[in-house]
N, C-alpha and C positions, 0 to 999 in steps of 0.2 A: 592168440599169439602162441606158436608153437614153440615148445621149453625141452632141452633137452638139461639132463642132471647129469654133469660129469664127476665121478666119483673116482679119486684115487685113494690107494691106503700100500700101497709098498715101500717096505721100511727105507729102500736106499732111493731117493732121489734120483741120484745123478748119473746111475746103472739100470735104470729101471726099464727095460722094454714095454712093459703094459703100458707107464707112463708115457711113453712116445705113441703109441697107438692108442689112446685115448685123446690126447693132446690132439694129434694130427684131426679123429674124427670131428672132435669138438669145433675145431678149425672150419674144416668141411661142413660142419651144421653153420656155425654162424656164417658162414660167406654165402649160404642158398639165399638168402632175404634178409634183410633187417629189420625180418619178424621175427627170425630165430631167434630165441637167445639162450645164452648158456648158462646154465649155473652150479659153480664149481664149487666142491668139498671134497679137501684131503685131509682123509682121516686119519692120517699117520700126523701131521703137522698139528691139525688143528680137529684131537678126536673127541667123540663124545662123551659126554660124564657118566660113568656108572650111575646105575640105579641105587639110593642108599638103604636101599628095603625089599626084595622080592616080593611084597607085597604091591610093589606098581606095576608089576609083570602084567599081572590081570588087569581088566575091566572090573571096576567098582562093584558091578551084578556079576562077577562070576566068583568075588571073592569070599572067603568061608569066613564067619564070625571070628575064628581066632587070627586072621591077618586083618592089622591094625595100621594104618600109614601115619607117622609121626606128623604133625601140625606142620612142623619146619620141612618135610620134606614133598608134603605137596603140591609145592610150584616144579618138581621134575615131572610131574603128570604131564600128558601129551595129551590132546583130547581129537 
């Protein structure tokens, strides 16, 4: 099933031109089939959580003996 990732993130809604020409394309993908489908994340509405440690920055193997990732903090790990 092909998947398109519509991504917005401009602070004003309701002014926003990329939002219209994202929207419109999105549009245009999902009406090709109703194989398409869309999936939408605005990250100005609904953004991501910082990371609470630069230590998640890295991969596990690239990191140095002195970055330590706190107990509590890694369920923010992405694998």
């Amino acid at each position: 099933m092909p998947q398109l990732l519509h991504l917005d993130s401009y602070a004003d809604p309701n002014n926003s031109v990329s939002r219209a020409v994202t929207a419109h394309s999105s549009d245009v993908w999902h009406e090709q089939s109703p194989d398409h489908s869309v999936i939408h994340r605005d990250l100005h509405r609904d953004p991501l959580p910082h990371l609470p440690t630069s230590a998640l920055h890295w991969a596990p193997h690239l990191m140095t003996p002195d970055e330590v990732v706190p107990a509590d903090a890694r369920h923010c790990r992405r694998r």
